[in-house]
C-alpha positions as CSV (number, residue, x, y, z in Angstrom):
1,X,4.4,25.6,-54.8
2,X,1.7,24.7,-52.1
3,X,2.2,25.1,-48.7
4,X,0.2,24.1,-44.9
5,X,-0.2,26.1,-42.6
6,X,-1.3,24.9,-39.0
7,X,-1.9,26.9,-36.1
8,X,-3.7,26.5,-32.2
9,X,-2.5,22.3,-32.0
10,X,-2.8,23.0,-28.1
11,X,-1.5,19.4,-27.6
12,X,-4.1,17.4,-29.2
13,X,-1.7,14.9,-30.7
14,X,-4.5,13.1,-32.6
15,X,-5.5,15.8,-34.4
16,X,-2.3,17.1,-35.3
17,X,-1.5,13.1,-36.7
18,X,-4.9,13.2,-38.8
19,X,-3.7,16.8,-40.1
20,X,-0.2,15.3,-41.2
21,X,-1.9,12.8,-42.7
22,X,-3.9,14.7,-45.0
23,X,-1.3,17.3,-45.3
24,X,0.7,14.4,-46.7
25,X,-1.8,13.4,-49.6
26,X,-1.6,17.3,-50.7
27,X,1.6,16.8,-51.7
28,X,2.8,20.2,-50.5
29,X,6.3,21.6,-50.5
30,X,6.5,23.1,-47.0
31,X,4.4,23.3,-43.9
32,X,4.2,26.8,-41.5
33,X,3.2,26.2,-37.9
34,X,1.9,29.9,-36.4
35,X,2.0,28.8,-32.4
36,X,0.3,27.7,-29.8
37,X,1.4,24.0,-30.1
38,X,2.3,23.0,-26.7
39,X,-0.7,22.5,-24.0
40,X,-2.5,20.1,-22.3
41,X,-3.1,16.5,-22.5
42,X,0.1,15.9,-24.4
43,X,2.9,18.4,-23.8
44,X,5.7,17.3,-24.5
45,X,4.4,14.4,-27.0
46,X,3.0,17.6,-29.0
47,X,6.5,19.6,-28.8
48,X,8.2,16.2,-30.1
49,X,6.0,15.8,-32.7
50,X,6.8,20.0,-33.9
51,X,10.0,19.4,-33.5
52,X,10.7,16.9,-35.6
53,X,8.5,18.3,-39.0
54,X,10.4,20.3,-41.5
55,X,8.5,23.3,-40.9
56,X,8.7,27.3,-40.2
57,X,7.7,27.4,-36.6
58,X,6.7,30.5,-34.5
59,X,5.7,30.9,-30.9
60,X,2.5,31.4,-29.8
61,X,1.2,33.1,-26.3
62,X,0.8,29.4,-24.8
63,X,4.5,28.9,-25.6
64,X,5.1,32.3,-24.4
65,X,3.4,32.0,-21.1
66,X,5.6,28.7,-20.2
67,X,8.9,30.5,-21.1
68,X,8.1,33.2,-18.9
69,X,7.3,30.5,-15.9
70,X,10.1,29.2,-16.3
71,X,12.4,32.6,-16.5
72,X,11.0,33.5,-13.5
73,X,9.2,36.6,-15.1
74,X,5.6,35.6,-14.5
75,X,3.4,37.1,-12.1
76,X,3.6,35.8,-8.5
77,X,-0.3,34.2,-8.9
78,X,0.7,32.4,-11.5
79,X,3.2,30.1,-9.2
80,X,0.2,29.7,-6.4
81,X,-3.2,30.1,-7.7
82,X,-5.6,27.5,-9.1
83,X,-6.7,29.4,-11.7
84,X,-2.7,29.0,-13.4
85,X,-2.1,25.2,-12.3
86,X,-2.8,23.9,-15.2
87,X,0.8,26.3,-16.6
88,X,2.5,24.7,-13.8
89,X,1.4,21.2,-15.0
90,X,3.0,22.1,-18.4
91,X,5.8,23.3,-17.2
92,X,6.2,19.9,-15.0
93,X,5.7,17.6,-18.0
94,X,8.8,19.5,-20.2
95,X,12.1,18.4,-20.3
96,X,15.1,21.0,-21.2
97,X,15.2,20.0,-24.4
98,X,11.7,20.9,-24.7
99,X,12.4,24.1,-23.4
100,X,15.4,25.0,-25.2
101,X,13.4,24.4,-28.7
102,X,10.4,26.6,-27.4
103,X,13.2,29.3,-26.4
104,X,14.7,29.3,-29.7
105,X,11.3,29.9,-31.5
106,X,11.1,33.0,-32.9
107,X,7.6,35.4,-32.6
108,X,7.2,36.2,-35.9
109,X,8.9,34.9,-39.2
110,X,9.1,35.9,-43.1
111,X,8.4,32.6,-45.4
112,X,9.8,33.6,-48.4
113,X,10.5,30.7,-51.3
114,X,12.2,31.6,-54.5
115,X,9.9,33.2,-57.1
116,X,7.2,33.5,-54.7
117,X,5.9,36.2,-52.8
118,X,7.3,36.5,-48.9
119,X,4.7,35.5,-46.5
120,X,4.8,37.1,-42.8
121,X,3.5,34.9,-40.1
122,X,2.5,36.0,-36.9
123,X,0.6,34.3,-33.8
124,X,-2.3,36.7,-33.5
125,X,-1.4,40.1,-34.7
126,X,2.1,42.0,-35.8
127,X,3.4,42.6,-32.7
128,X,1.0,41.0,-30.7
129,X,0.7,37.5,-29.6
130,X,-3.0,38.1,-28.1
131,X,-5.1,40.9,-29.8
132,X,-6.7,38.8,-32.4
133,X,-7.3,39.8,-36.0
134,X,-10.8,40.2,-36.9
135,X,-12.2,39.3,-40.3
136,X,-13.6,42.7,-41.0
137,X,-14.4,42.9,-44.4
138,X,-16.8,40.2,-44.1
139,X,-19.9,39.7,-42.3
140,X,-21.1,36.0,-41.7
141,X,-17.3,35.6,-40.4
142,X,-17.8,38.2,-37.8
143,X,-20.9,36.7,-36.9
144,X,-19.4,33.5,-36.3
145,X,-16.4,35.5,-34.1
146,X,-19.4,37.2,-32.2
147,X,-21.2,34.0,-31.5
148,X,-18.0,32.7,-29.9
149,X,-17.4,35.5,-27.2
150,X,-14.9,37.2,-29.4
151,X,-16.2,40.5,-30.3
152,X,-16.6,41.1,-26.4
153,X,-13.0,40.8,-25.4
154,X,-11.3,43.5,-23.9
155,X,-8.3,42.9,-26.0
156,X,-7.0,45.1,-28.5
157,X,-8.7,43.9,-31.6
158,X,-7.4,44.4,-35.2
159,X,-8.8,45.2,-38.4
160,X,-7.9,43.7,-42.1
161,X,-7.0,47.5,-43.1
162,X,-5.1,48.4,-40.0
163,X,-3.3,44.7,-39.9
164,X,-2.0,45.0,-43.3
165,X,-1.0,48.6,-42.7
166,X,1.8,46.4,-40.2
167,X,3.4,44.3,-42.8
168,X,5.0,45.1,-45.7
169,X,4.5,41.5,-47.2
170,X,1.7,40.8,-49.5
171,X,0.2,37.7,-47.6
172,X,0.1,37.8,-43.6
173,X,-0.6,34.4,-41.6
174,X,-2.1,35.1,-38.3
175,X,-4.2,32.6,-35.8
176,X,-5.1,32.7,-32.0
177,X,-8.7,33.0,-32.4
178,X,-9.6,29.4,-33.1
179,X,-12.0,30.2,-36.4
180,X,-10.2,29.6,-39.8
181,X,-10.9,32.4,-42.1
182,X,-9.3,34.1,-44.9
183,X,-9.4,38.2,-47.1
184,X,-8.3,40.0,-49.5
185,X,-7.8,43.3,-49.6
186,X,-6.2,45.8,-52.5
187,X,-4.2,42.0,-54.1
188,X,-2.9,41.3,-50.2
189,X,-4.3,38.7,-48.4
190,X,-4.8,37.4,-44.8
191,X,-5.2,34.0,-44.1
192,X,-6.3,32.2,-41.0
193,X,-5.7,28.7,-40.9
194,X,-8.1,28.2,-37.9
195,X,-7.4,25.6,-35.4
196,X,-6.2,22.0,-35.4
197,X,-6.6,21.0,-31.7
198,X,-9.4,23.1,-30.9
199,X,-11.4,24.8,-33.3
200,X,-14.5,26.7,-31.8
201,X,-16.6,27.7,-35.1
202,X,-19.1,25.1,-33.9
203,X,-16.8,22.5,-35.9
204,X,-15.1,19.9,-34.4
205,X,-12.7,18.9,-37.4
206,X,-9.3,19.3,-37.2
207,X,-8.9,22.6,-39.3
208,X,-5.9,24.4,-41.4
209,X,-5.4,25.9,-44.7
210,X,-3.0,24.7,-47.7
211,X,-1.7,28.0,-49.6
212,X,-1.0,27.5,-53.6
213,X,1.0,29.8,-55.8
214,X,-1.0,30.1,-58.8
215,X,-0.8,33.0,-61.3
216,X,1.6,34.7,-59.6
217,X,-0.3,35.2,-56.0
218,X,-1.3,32.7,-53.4
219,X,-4.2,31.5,-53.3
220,X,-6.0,30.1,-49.4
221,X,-7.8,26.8,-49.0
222,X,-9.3,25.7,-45.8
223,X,-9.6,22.0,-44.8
224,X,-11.4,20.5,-41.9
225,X,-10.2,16.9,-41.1
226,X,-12.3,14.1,-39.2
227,X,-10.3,12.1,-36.4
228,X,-10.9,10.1,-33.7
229,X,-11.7,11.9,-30.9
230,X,-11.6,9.0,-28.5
231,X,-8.1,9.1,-28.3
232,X,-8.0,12.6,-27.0
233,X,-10.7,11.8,-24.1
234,X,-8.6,9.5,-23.7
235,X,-5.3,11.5,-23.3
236,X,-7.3,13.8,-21.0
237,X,-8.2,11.3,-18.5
238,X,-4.6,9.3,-18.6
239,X,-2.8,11.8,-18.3
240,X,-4.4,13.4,-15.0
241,X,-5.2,16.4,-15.8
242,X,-8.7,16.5,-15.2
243,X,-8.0,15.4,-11.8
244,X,-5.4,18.1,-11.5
245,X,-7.0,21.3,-13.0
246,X,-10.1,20.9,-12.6
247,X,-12.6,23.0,-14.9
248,X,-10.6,24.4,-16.9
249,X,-8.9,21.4,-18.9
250,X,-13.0,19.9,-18.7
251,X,-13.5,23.0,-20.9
252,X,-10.6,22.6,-22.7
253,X,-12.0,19.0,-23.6
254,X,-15.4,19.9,-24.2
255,X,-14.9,22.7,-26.5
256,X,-13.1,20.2,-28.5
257,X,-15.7,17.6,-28.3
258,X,-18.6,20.3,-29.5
259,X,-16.7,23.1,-31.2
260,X,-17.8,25.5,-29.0
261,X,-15.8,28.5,-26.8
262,X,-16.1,27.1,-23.4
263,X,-12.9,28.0,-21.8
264,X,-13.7,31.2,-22.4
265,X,-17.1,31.1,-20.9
266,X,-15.7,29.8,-18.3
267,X,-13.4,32.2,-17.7
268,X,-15.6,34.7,-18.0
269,X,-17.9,33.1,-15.6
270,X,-15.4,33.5,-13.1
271,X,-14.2,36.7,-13.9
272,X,-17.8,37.9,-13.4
273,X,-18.5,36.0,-9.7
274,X,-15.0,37.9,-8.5
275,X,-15.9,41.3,-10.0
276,X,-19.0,40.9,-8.0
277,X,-17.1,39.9,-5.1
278,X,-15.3,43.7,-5.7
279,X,-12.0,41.9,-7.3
280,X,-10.3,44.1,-9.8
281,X,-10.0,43.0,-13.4
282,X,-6.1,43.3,-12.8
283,X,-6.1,41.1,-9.9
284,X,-5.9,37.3,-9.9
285,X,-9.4,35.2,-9.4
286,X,-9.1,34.1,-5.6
287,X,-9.1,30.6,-5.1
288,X,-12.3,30.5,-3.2
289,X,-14.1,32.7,-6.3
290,X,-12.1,30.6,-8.5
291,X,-14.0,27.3,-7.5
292,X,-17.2,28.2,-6.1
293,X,-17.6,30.2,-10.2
294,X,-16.6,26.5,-11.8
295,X,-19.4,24.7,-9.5
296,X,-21.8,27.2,-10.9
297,X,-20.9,27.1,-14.3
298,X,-23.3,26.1,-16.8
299,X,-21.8,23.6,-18.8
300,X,-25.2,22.5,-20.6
301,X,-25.4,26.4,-22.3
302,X,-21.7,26.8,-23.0
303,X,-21.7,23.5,-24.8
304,X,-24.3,24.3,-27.0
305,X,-23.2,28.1,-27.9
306,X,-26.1,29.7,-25.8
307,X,-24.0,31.6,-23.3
308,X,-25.0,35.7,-23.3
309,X,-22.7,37.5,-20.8
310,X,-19.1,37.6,-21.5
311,X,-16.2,40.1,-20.2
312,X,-12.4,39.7,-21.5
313,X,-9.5,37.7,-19.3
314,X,-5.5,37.5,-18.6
315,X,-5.4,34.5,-21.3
């Protein structure tokens, strides 16, 4: 029994085609997808393109925040500000039918195949679909979290011992953070699969793992996949985005062009320029903030990893 597991897709549609692809030539028997599918360039091409796999699918936060647009149950900013236009652009670019699937996704799911061990999958933590799971047990992978701004978020962060303490299955599936890692602990394991549309462990491959059932436990491999990246610059610029949003989708497209965490340097960027301007962390970046902080940004330092400050966000 072998199975693939794909997670953060964030509507890069080239990557997700070079990861079918290769998922295709493992020859596996079933395919989990742990959120965070639909974004920008490719929205609705990306939800299509889920849709239409044979696979165990569960929300993400991305999908999250678009349902809750759309229900009317999002913060008033989020319908005015230029920090959220980019959610408002997604929003725009679904149909119902779009909507409908992502409404009928479950947060969390049990893969369980028969005379294997069940497998419980969640977006970033159980119970959570944004405080992460941190590698814990093992050093170079924390140092690879702490060189992309994670360590310093002022989410809720999880350890291996407390995360599996949440499940009763053997094997939990988790992503969010964008680094593909896996541990065991005690015979249990936690795997995650990393990121196919934007990884930000300073690789720019196409990344997720293929679980095998061999001696009676599953066992984690992690792939990285080379695709054109063209095509998603491409995307990016054809679609309008960039024109629309601004700084943020450029980040979005320049972390996947060097593998590096510059949305959320950005971010934090910003959220520094308003806390100095006396803006609460609760409160939404002003507009004014919002672009005179993406003017200033240093795109040069966040593109090659050397940012220093950081401070956590609402995404």
């Amino acid at each position: 029994m072998r199975l693939a597991v794909l997670a953060d897709i964030h509507g890069n549609l080239p990557a997700l085609e070079a990861v079918l692809a290769d998922v295709k030539r493992q020859s596996v028997d079933g395919m989990i997808i742990a959120g965070d599918f639909l974004d920008r360039p490719q929205p609705l091409k990306a939800v299509r393109a889920v849709q239409a796999l044979d696979a165990c699918v569960i929300r993400g936060n991305r999908e999250d925040y678009v349902l809750a647009y759309h229900r009317l149950h999002a913060p008033d900013h989020w319908h005015t500000s230029r920090q959220w236009v980019g959610l408002r652009w997604l929003h725009e670019c679904l149909d119902q039918e779009a909507l409908d699937y992502i409404a009928s996704l479950p947060e969390d799911a049990v893969y369980a195949a028969g005379g294997t061990a069940p497998i419980r999958i969640v977006h970033a933590s159980p119970g959570s679909m944004t405080d992460p799971i941190l590698p814990s047990l093992d050093p170079d992978a924390m140092a690879v979290h702490r060189q992309a701004g994670l360590l310093g978020l002022r989410r809720r962060k999880i350890g291996i011992h407390e995360a599996l303490a949440l499940v009763d299955e053997p094997v939990l599936i988790c992503a969010h953070s964008h680094i593909c890692w896996s541990q065991k602990l005690d015979g249990r394991l936690i795997v995650n699969p990393g990121s196919a549309g934007i990884p930000i462990n300073g690789d720019t491959r196409a990344q997720y793992a293929v679980l095998t059932w061999q001696g009676g436990r599953w066992q984690a491999e992690q792939r990285a996949i080379e695709y054109d990246r063209d095509r998603i610059r491409a995307a990016y610029q054809e679609s309008g985005i960039l024109d629309i949003e601004g700084a943020f989708a450029l980040a979005q497209l320049r972390a996947i062009e060097t593998g590096q965490n510059v949305p959320r340097w950005l971010l934090s960027h910003c959220r520094s320029q308003a806390t100095q301007a006396g803006v609460a962390e609760s409160e939404a970046i002003p507009d004014e903030i919002w672009d005179q902080a993406s003017a200033t940004f240093d795109w040069h330092a966040a593109a090659v990893g050397e940012q220093q400050a950081w401070s956590g966000d609402s995404r």
